[in-house]
N, C-alpha and C positions, 0 to 999 in steps of 0.2 A: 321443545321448539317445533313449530310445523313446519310441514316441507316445504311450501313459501317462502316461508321466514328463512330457511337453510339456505333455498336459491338464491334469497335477495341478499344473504351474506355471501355466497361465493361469488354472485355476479358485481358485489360491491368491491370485493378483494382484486378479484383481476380487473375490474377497472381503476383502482388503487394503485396497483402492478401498473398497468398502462401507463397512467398516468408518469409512474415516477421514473418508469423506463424511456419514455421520448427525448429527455435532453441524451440518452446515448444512443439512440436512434438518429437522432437529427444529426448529432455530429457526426458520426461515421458513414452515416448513406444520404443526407441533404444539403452536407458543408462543402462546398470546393476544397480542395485538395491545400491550394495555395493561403485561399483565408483561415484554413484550420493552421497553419504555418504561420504566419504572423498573427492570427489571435492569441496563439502560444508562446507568442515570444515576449520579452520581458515589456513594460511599460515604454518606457524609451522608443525600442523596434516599432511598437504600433503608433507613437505618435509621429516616429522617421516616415513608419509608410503613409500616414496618413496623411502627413504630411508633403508628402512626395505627390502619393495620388490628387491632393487640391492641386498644386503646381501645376502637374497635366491636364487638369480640367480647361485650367483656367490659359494656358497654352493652346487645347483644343480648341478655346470657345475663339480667341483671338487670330488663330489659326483661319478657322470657319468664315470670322468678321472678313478678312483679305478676299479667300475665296469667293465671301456676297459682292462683295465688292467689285470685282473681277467679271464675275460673269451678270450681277445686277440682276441676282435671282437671290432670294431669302427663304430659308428652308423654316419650318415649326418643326420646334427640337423637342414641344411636349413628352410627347413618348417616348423620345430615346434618351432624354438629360432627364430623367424628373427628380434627384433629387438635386440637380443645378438648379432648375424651375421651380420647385420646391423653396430654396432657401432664396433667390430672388423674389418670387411672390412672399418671402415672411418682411422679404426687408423691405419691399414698394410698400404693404401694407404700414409697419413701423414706421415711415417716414412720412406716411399719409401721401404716396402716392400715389396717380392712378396708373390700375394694370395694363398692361400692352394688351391686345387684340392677338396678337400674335407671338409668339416663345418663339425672337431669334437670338443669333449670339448676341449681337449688340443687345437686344434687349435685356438678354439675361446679365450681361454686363454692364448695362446701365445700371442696375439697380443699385450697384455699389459704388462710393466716393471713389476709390482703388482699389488698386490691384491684391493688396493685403487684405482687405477687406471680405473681396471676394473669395482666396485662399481661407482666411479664417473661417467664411461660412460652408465652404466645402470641404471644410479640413473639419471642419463638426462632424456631419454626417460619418465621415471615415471613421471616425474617433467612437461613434455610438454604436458606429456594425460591427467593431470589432471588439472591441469592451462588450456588448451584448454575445457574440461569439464567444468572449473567454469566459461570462458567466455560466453560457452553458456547457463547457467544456469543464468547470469545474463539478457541475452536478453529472457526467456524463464519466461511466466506468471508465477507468485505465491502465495503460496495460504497464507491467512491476517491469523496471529497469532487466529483469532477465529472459524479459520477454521481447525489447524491442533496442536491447542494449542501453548502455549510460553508462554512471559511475556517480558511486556511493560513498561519502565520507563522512564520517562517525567523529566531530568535533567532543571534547571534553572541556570544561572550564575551570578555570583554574580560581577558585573562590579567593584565595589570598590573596592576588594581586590584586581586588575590589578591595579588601580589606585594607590593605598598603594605600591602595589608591583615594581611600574615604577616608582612611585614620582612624577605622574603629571596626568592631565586626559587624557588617552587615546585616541587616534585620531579612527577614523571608522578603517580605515588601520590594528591600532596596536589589534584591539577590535578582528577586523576577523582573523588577524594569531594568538591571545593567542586562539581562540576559535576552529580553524585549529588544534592546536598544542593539545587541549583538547583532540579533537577526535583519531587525532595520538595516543595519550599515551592511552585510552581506548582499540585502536585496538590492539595494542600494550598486553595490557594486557589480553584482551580475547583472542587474540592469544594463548598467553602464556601458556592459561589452558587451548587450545582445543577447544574450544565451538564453535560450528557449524552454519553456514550461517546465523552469526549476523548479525544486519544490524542496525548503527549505522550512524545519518545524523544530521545535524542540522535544527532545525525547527523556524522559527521566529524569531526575536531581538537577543533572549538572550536566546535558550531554543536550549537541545539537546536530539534527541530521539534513544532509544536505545530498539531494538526489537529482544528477542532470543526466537527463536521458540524450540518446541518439548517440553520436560517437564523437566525446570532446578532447581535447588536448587535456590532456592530465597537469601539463605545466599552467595550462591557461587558469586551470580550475583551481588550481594550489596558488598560484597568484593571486587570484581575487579573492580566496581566504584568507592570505596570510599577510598581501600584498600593504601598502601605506594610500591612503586616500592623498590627491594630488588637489590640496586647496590654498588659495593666498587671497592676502587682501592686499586692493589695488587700487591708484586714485584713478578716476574717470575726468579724462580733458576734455571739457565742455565743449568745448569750440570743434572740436573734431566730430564730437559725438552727433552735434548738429549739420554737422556737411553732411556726415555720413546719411542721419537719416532725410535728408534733404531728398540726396540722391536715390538713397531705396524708394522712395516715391513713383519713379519712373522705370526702377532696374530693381524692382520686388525678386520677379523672377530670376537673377541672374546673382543673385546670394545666396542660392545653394545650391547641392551638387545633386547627380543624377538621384542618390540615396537620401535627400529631403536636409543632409547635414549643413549648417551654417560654412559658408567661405568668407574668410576675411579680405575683402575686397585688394587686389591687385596694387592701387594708388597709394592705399594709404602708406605712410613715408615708415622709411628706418627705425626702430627705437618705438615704436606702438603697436598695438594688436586690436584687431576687430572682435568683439563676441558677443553672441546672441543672448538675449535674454530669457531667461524660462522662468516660470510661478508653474506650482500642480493647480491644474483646477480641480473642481469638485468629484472626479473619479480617479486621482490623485497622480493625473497624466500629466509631465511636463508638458505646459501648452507655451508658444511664445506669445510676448507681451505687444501685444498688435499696436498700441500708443506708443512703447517703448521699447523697438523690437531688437534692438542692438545698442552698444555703446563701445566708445574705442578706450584704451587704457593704455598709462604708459609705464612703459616697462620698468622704468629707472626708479618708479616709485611702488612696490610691492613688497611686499609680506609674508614667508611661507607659514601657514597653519598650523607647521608641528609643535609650534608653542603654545600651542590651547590645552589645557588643563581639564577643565571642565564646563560645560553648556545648561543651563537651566530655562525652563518659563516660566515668568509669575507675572504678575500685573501692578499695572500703576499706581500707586494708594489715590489718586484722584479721580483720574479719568476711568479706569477698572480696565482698560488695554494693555494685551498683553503685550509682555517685552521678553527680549531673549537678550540673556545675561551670562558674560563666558569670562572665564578667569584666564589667564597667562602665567606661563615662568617668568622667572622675576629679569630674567634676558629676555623672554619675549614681549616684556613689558617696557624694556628699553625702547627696542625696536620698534615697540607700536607708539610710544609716545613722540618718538620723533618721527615717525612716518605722518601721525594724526598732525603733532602740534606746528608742525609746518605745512599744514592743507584745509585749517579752517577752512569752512564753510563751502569745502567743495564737497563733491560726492564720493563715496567710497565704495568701491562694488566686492562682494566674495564671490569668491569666482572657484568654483569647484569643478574637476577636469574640463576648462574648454566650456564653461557655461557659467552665466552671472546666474547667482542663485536669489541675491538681491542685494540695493543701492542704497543709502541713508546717506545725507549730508552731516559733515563731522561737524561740533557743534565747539569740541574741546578740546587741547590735548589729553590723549587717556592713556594710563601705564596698565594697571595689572587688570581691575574690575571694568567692562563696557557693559552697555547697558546699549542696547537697538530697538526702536519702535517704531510703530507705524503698519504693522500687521495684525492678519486676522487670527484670531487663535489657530488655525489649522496651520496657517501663513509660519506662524512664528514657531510651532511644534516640527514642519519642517527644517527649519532652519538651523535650529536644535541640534537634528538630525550629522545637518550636513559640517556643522560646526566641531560635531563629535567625529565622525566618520572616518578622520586620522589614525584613530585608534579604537581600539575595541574594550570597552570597558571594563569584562571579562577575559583576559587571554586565553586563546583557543589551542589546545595542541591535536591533532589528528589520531584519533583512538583504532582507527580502524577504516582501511580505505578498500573501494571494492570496484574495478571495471569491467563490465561486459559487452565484447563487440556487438555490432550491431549485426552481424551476419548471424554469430552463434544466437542471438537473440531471435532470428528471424527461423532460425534452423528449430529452436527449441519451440517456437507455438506451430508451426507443423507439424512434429513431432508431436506436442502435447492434444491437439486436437485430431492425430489418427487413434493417441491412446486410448481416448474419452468415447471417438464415436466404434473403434470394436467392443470397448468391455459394456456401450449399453446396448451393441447390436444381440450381443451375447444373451447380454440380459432381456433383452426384446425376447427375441427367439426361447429363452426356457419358460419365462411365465407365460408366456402365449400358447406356448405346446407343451403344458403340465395344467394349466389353472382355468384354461379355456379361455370363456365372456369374462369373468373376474380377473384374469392375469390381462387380457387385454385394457378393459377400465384400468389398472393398477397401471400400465404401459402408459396412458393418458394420464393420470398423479405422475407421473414419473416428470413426463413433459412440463404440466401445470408447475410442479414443486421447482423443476431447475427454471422455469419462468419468473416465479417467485423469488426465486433466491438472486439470480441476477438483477431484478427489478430493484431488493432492498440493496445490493451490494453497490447497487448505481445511487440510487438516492442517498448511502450514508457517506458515498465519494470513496467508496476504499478503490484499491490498486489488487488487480488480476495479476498474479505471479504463478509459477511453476505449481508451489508449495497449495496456492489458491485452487489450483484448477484440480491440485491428490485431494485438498479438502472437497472438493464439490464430487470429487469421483468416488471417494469413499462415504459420500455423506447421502449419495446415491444410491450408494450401498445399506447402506440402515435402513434408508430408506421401503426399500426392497426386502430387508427383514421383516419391517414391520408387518407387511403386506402379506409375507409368508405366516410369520405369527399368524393377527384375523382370518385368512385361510384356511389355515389348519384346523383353528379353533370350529370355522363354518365346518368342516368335514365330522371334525368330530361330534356337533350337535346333528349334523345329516344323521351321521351312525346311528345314532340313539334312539332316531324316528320321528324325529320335531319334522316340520315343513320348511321350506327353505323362506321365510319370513322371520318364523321363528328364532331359527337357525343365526341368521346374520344379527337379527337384534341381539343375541344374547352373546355372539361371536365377540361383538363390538365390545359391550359392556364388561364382558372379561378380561378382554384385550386390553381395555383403555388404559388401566392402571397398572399393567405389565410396561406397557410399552413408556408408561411414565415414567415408570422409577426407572428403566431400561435408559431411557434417553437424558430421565437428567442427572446420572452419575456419568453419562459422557460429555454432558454440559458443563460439568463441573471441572474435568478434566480439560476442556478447550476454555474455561474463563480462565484457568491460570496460565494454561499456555499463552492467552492474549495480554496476562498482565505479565508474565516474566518470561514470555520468552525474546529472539532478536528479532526483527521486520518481520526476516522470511517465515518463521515460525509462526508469527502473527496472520499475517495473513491467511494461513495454513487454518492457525485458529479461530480467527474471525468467520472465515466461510465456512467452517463447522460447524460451530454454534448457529449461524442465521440458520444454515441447511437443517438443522436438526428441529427450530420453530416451525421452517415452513415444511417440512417433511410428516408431524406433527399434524399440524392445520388439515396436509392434501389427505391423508392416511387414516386418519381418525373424524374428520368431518368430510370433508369433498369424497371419498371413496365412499364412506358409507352414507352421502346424498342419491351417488351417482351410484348406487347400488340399490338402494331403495328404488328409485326410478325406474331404472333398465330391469331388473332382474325379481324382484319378488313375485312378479304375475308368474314367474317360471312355474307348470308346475311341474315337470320333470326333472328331477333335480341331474339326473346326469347330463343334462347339456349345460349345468352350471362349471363341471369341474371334471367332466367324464364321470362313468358307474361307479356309484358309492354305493359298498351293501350295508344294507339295516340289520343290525344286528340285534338279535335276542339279549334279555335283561341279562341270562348265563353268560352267551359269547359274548357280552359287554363288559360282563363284570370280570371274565377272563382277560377281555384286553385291557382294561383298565388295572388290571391285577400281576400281570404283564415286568418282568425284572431283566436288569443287565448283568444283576449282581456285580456292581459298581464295589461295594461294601467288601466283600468277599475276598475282591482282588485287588483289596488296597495297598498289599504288599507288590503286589507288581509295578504301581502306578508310582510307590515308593524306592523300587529299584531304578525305574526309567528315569524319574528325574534326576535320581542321585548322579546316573551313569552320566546326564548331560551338565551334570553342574561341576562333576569332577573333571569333564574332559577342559570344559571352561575353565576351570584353575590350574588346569594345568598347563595349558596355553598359554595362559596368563601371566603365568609364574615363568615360563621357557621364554614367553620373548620379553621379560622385564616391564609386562603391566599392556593396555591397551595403545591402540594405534591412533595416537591423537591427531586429530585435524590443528586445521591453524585458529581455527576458532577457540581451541581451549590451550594449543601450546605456542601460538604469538610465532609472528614473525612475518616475511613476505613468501604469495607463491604466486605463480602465473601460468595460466594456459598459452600456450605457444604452438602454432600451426606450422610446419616446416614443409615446403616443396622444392625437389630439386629440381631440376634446368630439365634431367632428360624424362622426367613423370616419374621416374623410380620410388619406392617405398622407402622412406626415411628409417633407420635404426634405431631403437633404442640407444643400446652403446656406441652409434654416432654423436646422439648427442651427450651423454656422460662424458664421452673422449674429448668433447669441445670444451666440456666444462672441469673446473679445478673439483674437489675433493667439499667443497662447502654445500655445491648444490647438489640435492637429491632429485632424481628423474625418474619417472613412471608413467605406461601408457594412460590416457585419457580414454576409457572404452575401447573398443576396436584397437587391436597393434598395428593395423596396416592405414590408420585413418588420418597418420602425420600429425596427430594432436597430442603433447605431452604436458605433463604438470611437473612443473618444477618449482621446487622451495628451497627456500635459506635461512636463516636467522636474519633477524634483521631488531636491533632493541628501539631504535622510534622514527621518525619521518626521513629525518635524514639521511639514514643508515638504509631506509629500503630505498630511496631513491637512488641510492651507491648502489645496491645490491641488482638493480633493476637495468642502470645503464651501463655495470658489468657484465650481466647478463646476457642483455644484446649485442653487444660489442662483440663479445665471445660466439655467439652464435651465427651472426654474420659475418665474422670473418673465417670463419668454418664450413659458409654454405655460400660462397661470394658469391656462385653460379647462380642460388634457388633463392627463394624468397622464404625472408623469417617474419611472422607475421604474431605481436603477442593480443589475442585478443579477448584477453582475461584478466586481471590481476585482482589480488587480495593483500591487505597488510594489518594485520590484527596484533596492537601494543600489547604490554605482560600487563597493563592496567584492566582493559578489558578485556585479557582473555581471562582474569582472576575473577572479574564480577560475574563473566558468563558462566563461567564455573559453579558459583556461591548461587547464582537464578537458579541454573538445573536442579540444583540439586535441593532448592527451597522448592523450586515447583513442582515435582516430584512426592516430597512429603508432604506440600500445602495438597496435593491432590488426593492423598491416599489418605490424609486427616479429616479432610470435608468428605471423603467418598463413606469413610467408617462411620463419622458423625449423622448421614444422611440417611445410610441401611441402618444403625440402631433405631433410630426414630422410627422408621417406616416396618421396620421387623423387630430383631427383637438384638441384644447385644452378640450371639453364639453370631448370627448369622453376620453382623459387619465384620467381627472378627474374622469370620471363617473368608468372607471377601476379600478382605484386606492381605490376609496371609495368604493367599492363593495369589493373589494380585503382584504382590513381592517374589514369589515363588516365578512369576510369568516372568517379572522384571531380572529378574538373577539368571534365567536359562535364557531370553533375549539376549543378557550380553556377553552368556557364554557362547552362545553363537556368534554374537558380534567378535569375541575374543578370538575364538576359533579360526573363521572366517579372514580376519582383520579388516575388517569395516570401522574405518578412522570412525571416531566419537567427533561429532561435528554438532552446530547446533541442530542440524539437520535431522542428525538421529537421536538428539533428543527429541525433537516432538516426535519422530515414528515411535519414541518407547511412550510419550506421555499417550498419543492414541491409542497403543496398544492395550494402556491400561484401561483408556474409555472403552474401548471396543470388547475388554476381556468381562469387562464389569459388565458389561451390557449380559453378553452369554450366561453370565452367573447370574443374574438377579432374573434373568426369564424363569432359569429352573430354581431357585429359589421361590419366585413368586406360585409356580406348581405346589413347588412342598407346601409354603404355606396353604394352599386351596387344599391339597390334598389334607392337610391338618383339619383344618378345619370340617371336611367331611370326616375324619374317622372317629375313632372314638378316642374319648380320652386319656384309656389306657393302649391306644393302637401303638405297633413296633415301628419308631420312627427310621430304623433300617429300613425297615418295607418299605413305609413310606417315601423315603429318599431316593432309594430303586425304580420303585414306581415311577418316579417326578420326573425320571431321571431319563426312562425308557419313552415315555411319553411324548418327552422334549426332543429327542434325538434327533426325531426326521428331521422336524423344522430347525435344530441345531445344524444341520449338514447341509440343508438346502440356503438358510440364509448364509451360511457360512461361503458354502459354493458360488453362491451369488457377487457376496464381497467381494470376493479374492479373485472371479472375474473381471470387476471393476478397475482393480487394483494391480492383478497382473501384467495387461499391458504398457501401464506405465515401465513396469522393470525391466518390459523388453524394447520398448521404441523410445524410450527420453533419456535425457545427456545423464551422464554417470553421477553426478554427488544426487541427482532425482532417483536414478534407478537404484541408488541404495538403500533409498528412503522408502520407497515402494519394494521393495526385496525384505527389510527391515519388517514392513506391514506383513508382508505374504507371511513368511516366519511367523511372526508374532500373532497372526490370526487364526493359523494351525496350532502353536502353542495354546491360545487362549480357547481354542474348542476342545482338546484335550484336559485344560484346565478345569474348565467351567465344569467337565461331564465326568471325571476322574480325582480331582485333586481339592477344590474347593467344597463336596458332599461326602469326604472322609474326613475332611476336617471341623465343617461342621459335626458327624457322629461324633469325634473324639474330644472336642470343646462341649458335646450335651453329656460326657461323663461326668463334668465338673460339679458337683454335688450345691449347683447356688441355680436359683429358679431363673435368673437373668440369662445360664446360661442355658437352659434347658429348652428347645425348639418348641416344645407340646404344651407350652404355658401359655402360648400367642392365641389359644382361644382365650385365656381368661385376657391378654390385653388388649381383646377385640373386642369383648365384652363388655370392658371397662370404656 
């Protein structure tokens, strides 16, 4: 490809980048503060406020009208009303009227028959800025519930009672729409009370995940999942229905309240009720029905909805219109027959919390099967909805509940962004002052790559979390290897006496396929973490994998663009990287000849591990096995901030003293920072909510002076703390099966094995640390071990892919000891300096973020010291003693003949 062609792919990528990154641009620096707030709130909130906002419009404009009046001066409101002038000029035009000369209020108020009228066309506009708002706030990054606080509940479905409920075993089909239909009546209901930028999706088989950020009422939230949908069917008194809207004719505005909500007018008599009408329109906003904006209902003739069975749509055999068709218990079929067969031909309205959902005139008496028409398919697929809504098709039980205040949320992304901006100042600072002009360009990949990665992570909609931000810090870290790798490789073609043109061309082409198989046996490791591990892991794993493509891209193409560019005219090669001496064919073939004797002291490498694997079992075996989190041994815990009255330091054994013998107490980081973690058993919803208001009760009556403040909780059922169990430890082997499968291909079978078995080796002394230590097994540190094995693999298959080159230069009978020493001694620097690099990255986390992170990144540090001792010690003995095996598969020195081949 020419160098043109190279620039016009990177200058297409970042403007690619550009592009996909402006919906999280615009929202966070060109949205008012307040509209990003109600674009986020549920349906309902935006049509309340939009509704609210027409109201004042059209109060202003009337307002305005007095005032011309009064002083008989008329202002042109063009430029400060223009979407009022706006939807006037649509409607003078629609009515073939002609336009004013002048935009006053009268004018703009002319244009309309009423006052609803007018509302409705400025209730549009509201209605399209904010809906446009919330599409872009869906394509626009955001921030993971532990970043800006919420709470997290982990719904399970209970497939039998569909089955009870159908009469038969539900097919995959009926399983996804009752589970479809689940979520509906959820949205549904947090709509209903407002609650802002939920986010509500199905996750797995049988599991639905429901995530409200900011800081809610845990009872409010447990209500609207588990709560009863509040619906009856009611007859509509004609005659009332008609005063009423007689009256809103002239008192439009004075039927609702400051917040846009319908008031049932003051007059109307004892024994009836006023309510509003609503249809979704076509962005599926309850709008009200501007012909039919209310109707009265009387009370003495209603129907509660819990007698609804089931809801269907299908259509008419004649007309092909669809109908919605709902069955009854054989009591609520009484019920309805004689509510209907006493109300021929009047109208019947459902009325779902406080709102007609829609009207039909009864035609017949009807007992168990009705049959409603007279909607449009979306109309009647609604209605469906609301008719279901009573109950949930699926029964839901609460598998795992999680809250995070919104303080500690606010604490941890300052925290997480001091972590982020020392471990790359760090890293600024050494490649700049070790690599010269090239570690500088590499400083700019560095920039480009996290531009990239945030660009794709906003375009594919994922959620920035704690876990998100260790992936981008350590995926920065590879990053940075890579860079040292081509580097190295440049150095060592300077040595040999090429030109610096040379040099980098060949640098590259070496490099490429190192850094392949390097990155995609850690690729391999973050797909399975994305398919089995929990959210936070996910995430963790998600921005791994993207970072590793675009890491990739900046390092192997954009560097070496942006290297050809800047740097080949060099001709003195020490301003490339500082004084490189050129060595003679001897002192080349000396350095390259050059041993650790890796081989020699394999008994040593064999005593060290042993000593760390026996101290781990014996740990292990003394405190009766590992330090389980609540993630794999179920129950309830919560973080709880305590302050006393006079500022003093809260005790530990104050609060144990306050509490019985069930709960367990431990400092949260720091002992002086009043923040403890305390857990209980708890076996399902009900039990931790006992466990939670014993809790507090206890501790506030312990500190009646100070403030007990819980702004944490977690509650993980023995249902799923079993499945998380059964993931870890599939994704684990799913990862070391695909990593062995991947190095036999690419090498040869001596060398996946020898990966694999070193890779286990890393994993076994990680958790005798972990045992050691007692670092609870959480989902947390499952993915620090599943990275570690991406990150160990990585280390090995660099100096793997040496031996293989060295292979292939020597001869055929060459001593593949040597060989491996060689590979071995070669690899070292750049083994210490990427190494150095990472663990700068990654260290800071362990010292500035909240404690379940800092273990995670403590977990990494360890494990990346483990895996450079691995990679250079453990895994090129094991290769030697797997090419004793007398079968050519496992013999290293046969990979010429299947390069040959």
């Amino acid at each position: 490809m020419h160098k043109i062609e190279r620039v016009l792919v990177v200058v297409l990528s970042l403007a690619l980048a550009c592009f996909l990154l402006y919906p999280t641009v615009k929202w966070y620096s060109y949205t008012d503060k307040e509209d990003r707030i109600i674009a986020n709130s549920g349906l309902s909130a935006i049509r309340d406020s939009s509704h609210k906002n027409a109201l004042e419009d059209v109060k202003e404009l009337k307002d305005l009208i007095k005032a011309e009046a009064e002083s008989d001066k008329e202002a042109d409101l063009s430029s400060t009303h223009k979407h009022q002038v706006n939807a006037a000029k649509d409607s003078y035009i629609e009515n073939n009227k002609a336009l004013p000369e002048v935009w006053t209020a009268k004018a703009i108020l002319g244009a309309f028959d009423s006052e609803a009228q007018a509302v409705a066309a400025f209730e549009k506009y509201y209605r399209e800025k904010y809906l446009s708002l919330k599409n872009i706030s869906g394509k626009a990054l955001k921030l993971g519930l532990d970043l800006r606080g919420g709470m997290s509940v982990l719904l399970s479905g209970n497939i039998s009672s569909l089955s009870e409920r159908l009469g038969h075993t539900p097919s995959l089909e009926e399983t996804d729409a009752a589970f479809a239909q689940d979520i509906e009546i959820l949205r549904m209901r947090v709509d209903q009370y407002g609650v802002s930028e939920v986010d509500i999706r199905r996750q797995g088989a049988d599991q639905i995940l429901v995530e409200v950020p900011g800081d809610p009422d845990p009872e409010k939230v447990q209500s609207l999942i588990r709560g009863q949908g509040n619906l009856q069917f009611a007859i509509v008194d004609s005659a009332k229905t008609q005063e009423l809207l007689k009256w809103s004719e002239e008192h439009y505005s004075e039927m609702f309240d400051e917040k846009g909500s319908f008031i049932s007018p003051s007059w109307i008599e004892s024994g009836y009720t006023a309510y509003a009408y609503y249809k979704n329109d076509d962005y599926g906003l309850e709008t009200l029905v501007t012909s039919y904006p209310c109707a009265v209902i009387d009370n003495s003739q209603t129907m509660d909805g819990r007698y609804i069975k089931t809801a269907s749509v299908s259509r008419d055999a004649q007309t092909r219109q669809p109908i919605v068709t709902f069955e009854l218990t054989s009591e609520g079929g009484d019920l309805f027959y004689n509510l209907t067969s006493s109300n021929i031909q009047k109208p019947m309205a459902v009325v779902m919390d406080g709102k007609i959902k829609s009207i039909a005139t009864i035609q017949s008496g009807i007992r168990t099967n009705v049959q409603v028409s007279g909607f449009t398919e979306k109309e009647a697929e609604d209605l469906k909805v609301v008719l279901e809504a009573t109950s949930f098709p699926i029964e839901l039980s609460v598998s795992s509940m999680e809250r995070v205040g919104a303080s500690l949320g606010e604490d941890s992304i300052n925290l997480a962004l001091k972590a982020l901006i020392v471990g790359l100042a760090l890293i600024v600072v050494f490649l700049i002052a070790y690599y010269k002009l090239p570690g500088f360009l590499a400083v700019i990949m560095l920039a480009l790559d996290m531009f990239l990665i945030v660009s794709v992570l906003s375009a594919l909609g994922f959620t920035l979390t704690l876990t998100s931000i260790a992936g981008l810090i350590l995926t920065l870290g590879m990053a940075v290897d890579s860079a040292i790798i081509i580097f190295e490789r440049i150095r060592e073609e300077i040595r040999s006496g090429k030109d610096v043109k040379s040099s980098i061309r060949t640098a590259f082409s070496r490099a490429r396929w190192t850094l392949l198989d390097a990155n995609i046996t850690t690729m391999i490791a973050a797909v399975v973490l994305s398919f089995l591990g929990s959210s936070q892991v996910k995430g963790f794993a998600n921005t791994l994998a993207i970072g590793i493509v675009c890491s990739l891209l900046t390092m192997l193409f954009m560097l070496h663009l942006f290297m050809d560019i800047v740097i080949t005219d060099v001709k003195k090669p020490h301003l490339l990287m500082g004084r490189i001496k050129v060595l003679s064919d001897d002192e080349l073939s000396k350095a390259n000849s050059k041993k650790l004797r890796v081989i020699k002291a394999s008994w040593i490498a064999l005593a060290f591990s042993s000593i760390l694997f026996i101290a781990g079992a014996g740990f292990f075996i003394a405190k009766g096995g590992f330090a389980l989190g609540i993630d794999f041994e179920s129950g309830y815990m919560a973080n709880v901030k305590i302050e006393k009255a006079d500022g003093s330091v809260v005790k530990i054994d104050e609060v144990r003293s306050a509490l019985d013998s069930s709960f367990s107490v431990q400092n949260s980081g720091d002992s002086d920072n009043g923040v403890f973690i305390i857990k209980a058993s708890a076996d399902d919803e009900n039990a931790r909510e006992t466990v939670s208001k014993v809790m507090q009760e206890k501790l506030s009556t312990a500190f009646t002076d100070g403030n007990v403040e819980v702004i944490g909780e977690s509650f993980i059922g023995a249902k799923f703390s079993s499945s998380l169990i059964k993931g870890s430890l599939l994704g684990i082997a799913a990862s070391l099966v695909l990593m062995l499968i991947y190095i036999w291909v690419r090498f040869r079978l001596s060398f996946a094995l020898a990966a694999v078995l070193s890779l286990m080796h890393d994993v076994l002394i990680l958790l005798s640390f972990i045992s050691v230590v007692r670092i609870e097994i959480s989902s947390v540190t499952i993915a620090a071990i599943l990275t570690i094995i991406g990150y160990s693999i990585n280390n090995t298959i660099v100096i793997f892919d040496r031996v293989r080159e060295n292979i292939m230069l020597s001869s055929a009978k060459g001593d593949l000891n040597n060989i491996i020493e060689r590979s071995v001694a070669q690899c070292i620097k750049r083994t210490l300096f990427s190494s150095f690099t990472t663990i700068v990255a990654v260290l800071p986390v362990a010292i500035f973020v909240t404690s379940e992170i800092r273990m995670f990144a403590l977990c990494l540090v360890v494990g990346m010291l483990i895996g450079i001792y691995s990679a250079n010690f453990v895994a090129p003995n094991i290769l030697c003693l797997l090419s004793k095996i007398k079968n050519p598969a496992f013999d290293p020195m046969t990979i010429k003949l299947k390069i040959k081949e």
